[in-house]
C-alpha positions as CSV (number, residue, x, y, z in Angstrom):
1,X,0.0,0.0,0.0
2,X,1.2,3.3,-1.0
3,X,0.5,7.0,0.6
4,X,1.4,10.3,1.1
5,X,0.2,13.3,3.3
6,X,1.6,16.4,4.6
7,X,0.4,18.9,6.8
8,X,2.3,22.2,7.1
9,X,1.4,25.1,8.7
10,X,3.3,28.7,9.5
11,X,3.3,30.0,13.1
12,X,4.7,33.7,11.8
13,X,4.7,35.1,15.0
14,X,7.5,32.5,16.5
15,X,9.0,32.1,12.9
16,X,8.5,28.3,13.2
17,X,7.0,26.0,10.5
18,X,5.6,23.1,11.6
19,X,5.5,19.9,9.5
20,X,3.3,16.6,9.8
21,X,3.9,13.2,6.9
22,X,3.0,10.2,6.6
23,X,4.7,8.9,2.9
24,X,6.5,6.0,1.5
25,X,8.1,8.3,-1.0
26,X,11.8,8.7,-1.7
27,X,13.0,12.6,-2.0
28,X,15.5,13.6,-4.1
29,X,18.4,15.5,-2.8
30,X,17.1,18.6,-1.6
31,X,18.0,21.5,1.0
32,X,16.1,24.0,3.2
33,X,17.0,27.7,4.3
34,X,15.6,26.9,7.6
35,X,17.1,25.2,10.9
36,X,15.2,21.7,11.1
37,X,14.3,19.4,14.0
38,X,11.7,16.0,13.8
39,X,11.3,13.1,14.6
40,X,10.9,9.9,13.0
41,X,7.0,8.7,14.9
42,X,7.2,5.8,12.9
43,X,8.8,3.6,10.7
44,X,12.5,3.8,9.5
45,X,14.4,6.3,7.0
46,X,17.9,6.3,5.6
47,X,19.0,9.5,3.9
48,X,22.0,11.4,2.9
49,X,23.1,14.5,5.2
50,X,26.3,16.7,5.7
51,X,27.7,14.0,7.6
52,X,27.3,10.8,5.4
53,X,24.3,8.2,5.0
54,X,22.1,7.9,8.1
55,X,19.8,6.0,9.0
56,X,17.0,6.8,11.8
57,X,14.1,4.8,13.1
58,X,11.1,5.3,15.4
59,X,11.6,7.7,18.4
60,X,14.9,9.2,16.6
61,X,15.4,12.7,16.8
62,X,16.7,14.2,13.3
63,X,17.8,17.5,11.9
64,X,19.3,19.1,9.3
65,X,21.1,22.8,8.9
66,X,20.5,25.5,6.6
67,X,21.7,24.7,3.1
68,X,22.4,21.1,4.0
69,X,22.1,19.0,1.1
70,X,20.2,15.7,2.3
71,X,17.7,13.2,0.5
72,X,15.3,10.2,2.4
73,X,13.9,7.2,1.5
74,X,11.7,4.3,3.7
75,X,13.6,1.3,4.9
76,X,11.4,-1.6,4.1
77,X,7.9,-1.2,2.4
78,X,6.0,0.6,4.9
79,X,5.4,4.3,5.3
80,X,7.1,6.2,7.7
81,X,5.5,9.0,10.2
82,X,7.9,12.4,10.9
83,X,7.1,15.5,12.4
84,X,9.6,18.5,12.0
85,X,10.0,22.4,13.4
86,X,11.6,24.4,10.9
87,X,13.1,27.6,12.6
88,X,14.0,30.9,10.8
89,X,18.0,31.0,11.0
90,X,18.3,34.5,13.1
91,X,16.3,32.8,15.8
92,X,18.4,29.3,16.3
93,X,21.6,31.6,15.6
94,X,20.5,34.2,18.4
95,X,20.4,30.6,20.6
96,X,23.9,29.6,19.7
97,X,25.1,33.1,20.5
98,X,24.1,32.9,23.9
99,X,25.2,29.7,24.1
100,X,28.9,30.9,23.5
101,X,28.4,33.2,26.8
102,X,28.6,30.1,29.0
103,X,31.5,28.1,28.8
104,X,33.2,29.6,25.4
105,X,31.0,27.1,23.3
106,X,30.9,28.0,19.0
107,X,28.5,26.4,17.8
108,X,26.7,27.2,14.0
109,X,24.9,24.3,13.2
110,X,23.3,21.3,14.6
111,X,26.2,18.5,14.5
112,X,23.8,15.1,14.7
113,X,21.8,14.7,11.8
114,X,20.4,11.2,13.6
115,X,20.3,11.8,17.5
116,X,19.4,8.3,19.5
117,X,18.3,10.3,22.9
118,X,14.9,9.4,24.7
119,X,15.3,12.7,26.8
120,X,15.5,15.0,23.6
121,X,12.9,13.3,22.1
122,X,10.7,13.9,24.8
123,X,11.4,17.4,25.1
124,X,10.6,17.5,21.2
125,X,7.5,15.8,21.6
126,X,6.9,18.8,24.3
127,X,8.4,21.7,22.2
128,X,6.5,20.4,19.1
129,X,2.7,19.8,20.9
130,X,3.4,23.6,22.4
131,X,3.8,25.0,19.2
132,X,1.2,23.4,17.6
133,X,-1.5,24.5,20.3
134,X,0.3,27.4,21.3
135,X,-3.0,29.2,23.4
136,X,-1.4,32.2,25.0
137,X,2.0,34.3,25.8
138,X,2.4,32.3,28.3
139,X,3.4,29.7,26.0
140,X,5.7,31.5,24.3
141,X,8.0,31.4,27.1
142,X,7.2,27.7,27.2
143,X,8.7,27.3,23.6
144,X,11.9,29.4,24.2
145,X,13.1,27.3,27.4
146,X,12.2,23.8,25.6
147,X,14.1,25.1,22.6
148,X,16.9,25.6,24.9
149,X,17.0,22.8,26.7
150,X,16.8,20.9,23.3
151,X,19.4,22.4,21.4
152,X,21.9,21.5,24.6
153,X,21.3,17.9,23.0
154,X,22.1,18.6,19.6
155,X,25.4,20.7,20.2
156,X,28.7,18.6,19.5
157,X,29.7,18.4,22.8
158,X,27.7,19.1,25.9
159,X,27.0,22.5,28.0
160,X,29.1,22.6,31.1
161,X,27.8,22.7,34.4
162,X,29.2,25.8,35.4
163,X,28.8,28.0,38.3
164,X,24.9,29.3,38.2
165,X,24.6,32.0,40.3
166,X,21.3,31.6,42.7
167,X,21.4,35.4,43.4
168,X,20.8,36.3,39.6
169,X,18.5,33.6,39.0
170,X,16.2,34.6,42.4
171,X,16.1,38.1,40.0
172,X,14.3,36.8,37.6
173,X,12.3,35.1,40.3
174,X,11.5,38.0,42.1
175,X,10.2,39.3,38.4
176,X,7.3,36.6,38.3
177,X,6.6,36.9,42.0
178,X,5.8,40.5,41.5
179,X,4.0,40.3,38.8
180,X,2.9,36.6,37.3
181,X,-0.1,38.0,35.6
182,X,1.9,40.2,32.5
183,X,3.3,38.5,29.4
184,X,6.9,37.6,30.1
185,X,9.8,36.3,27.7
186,X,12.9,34.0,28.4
187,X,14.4,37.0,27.1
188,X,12.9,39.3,29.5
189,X,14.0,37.5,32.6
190,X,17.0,36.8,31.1
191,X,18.1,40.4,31.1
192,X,16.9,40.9,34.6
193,X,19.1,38.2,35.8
194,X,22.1,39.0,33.5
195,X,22.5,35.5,32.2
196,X,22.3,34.0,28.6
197,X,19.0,32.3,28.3
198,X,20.6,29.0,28.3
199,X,22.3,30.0,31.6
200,X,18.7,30.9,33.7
201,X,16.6,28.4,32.1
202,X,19.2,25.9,34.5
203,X,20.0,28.2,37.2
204,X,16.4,29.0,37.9
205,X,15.4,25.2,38.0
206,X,18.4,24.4,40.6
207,X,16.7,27.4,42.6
208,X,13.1,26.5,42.7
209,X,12.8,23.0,41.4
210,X,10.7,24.3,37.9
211,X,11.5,25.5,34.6
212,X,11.1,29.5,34.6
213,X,7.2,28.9,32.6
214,X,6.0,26.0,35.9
215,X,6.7,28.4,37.7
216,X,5.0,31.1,36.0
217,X,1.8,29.0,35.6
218,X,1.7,28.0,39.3
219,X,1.9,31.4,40.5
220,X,-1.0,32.4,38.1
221,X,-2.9,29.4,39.4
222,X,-2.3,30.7,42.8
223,X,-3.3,34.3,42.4
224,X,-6.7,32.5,40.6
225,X,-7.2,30.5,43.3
226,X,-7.0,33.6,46.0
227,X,-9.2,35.8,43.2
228,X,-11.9,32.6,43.2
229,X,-11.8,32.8,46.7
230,X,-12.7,36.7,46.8
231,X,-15.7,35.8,44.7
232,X,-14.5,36.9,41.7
233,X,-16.1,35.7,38.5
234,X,-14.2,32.7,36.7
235,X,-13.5,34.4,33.5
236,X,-13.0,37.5,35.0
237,X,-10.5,35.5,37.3
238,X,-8.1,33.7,34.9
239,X,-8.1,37.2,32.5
240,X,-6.8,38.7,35.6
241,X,-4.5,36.1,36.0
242,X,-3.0,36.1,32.8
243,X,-4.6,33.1,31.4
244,X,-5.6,33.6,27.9
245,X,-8.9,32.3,28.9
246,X,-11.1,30.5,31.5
247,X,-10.4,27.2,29.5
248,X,-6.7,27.1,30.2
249,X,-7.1,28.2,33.8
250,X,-9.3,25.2,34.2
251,X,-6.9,22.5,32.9
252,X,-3.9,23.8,34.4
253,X,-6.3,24.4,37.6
254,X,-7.6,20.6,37.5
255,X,-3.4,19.5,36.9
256,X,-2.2,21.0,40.4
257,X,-5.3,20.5,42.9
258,X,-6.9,17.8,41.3
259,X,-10.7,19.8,41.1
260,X,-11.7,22.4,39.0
261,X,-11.7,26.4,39.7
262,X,-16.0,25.4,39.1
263,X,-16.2,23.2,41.9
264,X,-13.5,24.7,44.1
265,X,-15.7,28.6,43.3
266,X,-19.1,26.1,44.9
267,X,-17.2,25.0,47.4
268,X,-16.7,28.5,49.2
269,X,-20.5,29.4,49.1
């Protein structure tokens, strides 16, 4: 049996294209201006890339650099499933430049084509379902400190653990704690604490045990929570608590306490 389907959509905003196939084809040798990262859902590929033939099957991470001449075929007779995130170079090159602040690290391109690493792939299979349902700014800072953490993995050789200081991470903290409800960027509260954005995405989990955007989200579900109490409305809560809507307070609500902001609103009458 034969097939092919692709789904592609733009997210202009975050410069990212997101991809979606399903084919048995074999693509000719081809290149993209874009940064890409997939990966392979199902079935088994081998293709040509900067580095040599490679071959990747289910739960591989793959990607491919700007200009990087590469090709792909199935292995076997079955279809293979990918998904891929194709970046705008100035954003992925802005990442490796802050990556150079820590440690000295030069990196310009992604150096594994084929990446066997059920960590990356799982913070794909986060970055790429964020994208794709991207709901409010909130998100947004959701996508830059997966992206970060992510491209650690496909660096050829790994960040170093360096000193983080707690001081300019509890900046950034201090940020969110005075005001959880605004829009905030990775970039944002990086520039508060001084630190690459690499840098406080790591120093800011060692301080509080969550990524800069858990935290975030648990501080709007708190101030929600005391707003509820009050009596306030439930739309007129999660608005003023930075949620883009009453929907997405509601599931991250029912994630942390278990009951919903409905029930927990009855409760107090």
């Amino acid at each position: 049996m034969t097939g092919h389907a692709f789904k592609v959509r733009r997210i202009a905003g975050l410069g990212v294209e997101i991809v979606e196939a399903d084919s048995d084809r074999t693509f000719a040798r081809h290149m993209h201006e874009h940064f890409g990262i997939g990966l392979l859902v199902r079935g088994a590929q081998r293709s040509a890339s900067g580095r040599g033939p490679v071959e990747a099957t289910a739960g591989d991470l793959i990607s491919v650099n700007p200009a990087e001449v590469h090709d792909g075929a199935p292995i076997g007779d079955g279809k293979r499933r990918w998904q891929m995130l194709y970046f705008d170079p100035p954003l992925i090159a802005q990442a490796f430049e802050d990556m150079s602040r820590e440690g000295g690290i030069c990196a310009s391109e992604f150096a594994y084509p084929v990446l066997q690493n059920p960590p990356a792939a799982e913070l794909f299979r986060t970055l790429y379902r964020t994208i794709a349902h991207a709901e409010a700014l909130g998100d947004h800072l959701k996508i830059e400190e997966t992206l970060a953490l992510l491209l650690e993995h496909l660096l050829d050789r790994p960040m170093p653990v360096s000193s983080m200081p707690r001081v300019a991470a509890s900046r950034a903290k201090a940020m969110i704690d005075d005001d959880p409800q605004s829009p905030l960027s990775l970039a944002l509260l990086a520039r508060e604490a001084d630190l690459s954005r690499f840098q406080l995405v790591r120093a800011f989990t060692r301080l509080t045990g969550l990524t800069p955007h858990a935290y975030l989200l648990q501080r709007r579900i708190q101030r929600a929570r005391h707003l509820i109490a009050a009596g306030m409305p439930l739309a007129d809560a999660s608005l003023a608590s930075g949620f883009a809507d009453q929907s997405h307070m509601t599931r991250c609500f029912v994630r942390s306490f278990g009951f919903s902001p409905g029930m927990y609103a009855r409760q107090g009458h």
